[in-house]
N, C-alpha and C positions, 0 to 999 in steps of 0.2 A: 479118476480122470475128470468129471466134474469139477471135483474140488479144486484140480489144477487150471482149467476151464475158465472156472469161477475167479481165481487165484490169478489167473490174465486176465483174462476182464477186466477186475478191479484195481491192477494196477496201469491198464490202457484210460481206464476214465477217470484214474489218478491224473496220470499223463496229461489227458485230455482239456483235465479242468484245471491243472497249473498250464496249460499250453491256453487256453481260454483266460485264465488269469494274466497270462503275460500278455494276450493278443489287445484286452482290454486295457491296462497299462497303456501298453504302448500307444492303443485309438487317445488314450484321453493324452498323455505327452504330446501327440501330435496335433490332437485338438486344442490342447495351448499356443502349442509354436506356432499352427497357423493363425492364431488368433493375435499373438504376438504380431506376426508379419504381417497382418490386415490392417492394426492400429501403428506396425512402421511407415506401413505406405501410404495412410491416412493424413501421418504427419508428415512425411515425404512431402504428398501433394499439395497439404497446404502450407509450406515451405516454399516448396514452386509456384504456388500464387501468389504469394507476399513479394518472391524474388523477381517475379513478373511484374508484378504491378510497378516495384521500384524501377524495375528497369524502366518502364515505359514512363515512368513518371522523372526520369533521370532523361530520356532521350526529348522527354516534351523540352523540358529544362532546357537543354542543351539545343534545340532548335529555337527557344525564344533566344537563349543569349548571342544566336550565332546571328539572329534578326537584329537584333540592339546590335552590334556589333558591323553588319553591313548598314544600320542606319546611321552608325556612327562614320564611316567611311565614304558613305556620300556624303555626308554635312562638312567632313574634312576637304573632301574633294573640292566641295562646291565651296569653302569659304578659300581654300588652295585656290582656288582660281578667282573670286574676289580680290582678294591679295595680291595676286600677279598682274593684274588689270589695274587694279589700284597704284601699285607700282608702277608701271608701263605709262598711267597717266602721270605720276609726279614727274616722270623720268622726260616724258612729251613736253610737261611745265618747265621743266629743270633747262631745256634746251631752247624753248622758245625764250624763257627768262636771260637765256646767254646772250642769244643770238639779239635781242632787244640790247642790253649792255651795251653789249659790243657794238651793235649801231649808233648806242649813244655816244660812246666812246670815242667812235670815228668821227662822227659830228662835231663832237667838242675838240677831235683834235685838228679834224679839218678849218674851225674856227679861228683855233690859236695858233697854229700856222698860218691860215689867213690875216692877222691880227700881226703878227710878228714880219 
């Protein structure tokens, strides 16, 4: 009865110590994988601050050019209305230049009807 005793026993810390082999196994597999997934999210993060930074450096971007942009729309505006002014004045010219003609016109025709 001993012997048989004995005879469990030694195959329960048979058991025990392939259950201990497998339990350590398995610590050290999962102490990879986490170690894996520490340096995934390592580079994850610095992934997300390269993609940050471009962004922010894409939106500065796009805030200067939208500057250039309304600076160029008021120089447009403002030479637009130069131009219309400028126009407005040859157009003031164009018509005092007629209305002068045409007085002279009538002068000299008033004359040579006078004359005739």
């Amino acid at each position: 009865e001993s012997l048989d005793h004995l005879e469990t026993l030694k195959r329960e810390n048979k058991n025990l110590q392939q259950e201990i082999s497998d339990l350590s196994e398995q610590l050290g597999e999962s102490g990879k994988a986490f170690h894996e997934l520490e340096k995934a999210k390592k580079t994850a993060e610095q992934e997300k601050s390269e993609v940050q930074s471009a962004l922010e450096e894409a939106e500065a971007s796009l805030e200067h050019e939208e500057s250039k942009i309304l600076r160029v729309q008021l120089e447009l505006n403002q030479l637009k209305g130069d131009v219309d002014r400028k126009i407005a004045e040859k157009d003031e010219e164009i018509d005092q230049l007629k209305r002068n003609h045409q007085r002279v016109v009538d002068t000299m025709q008033s004359s040579l009807e006078a004359e005739v």
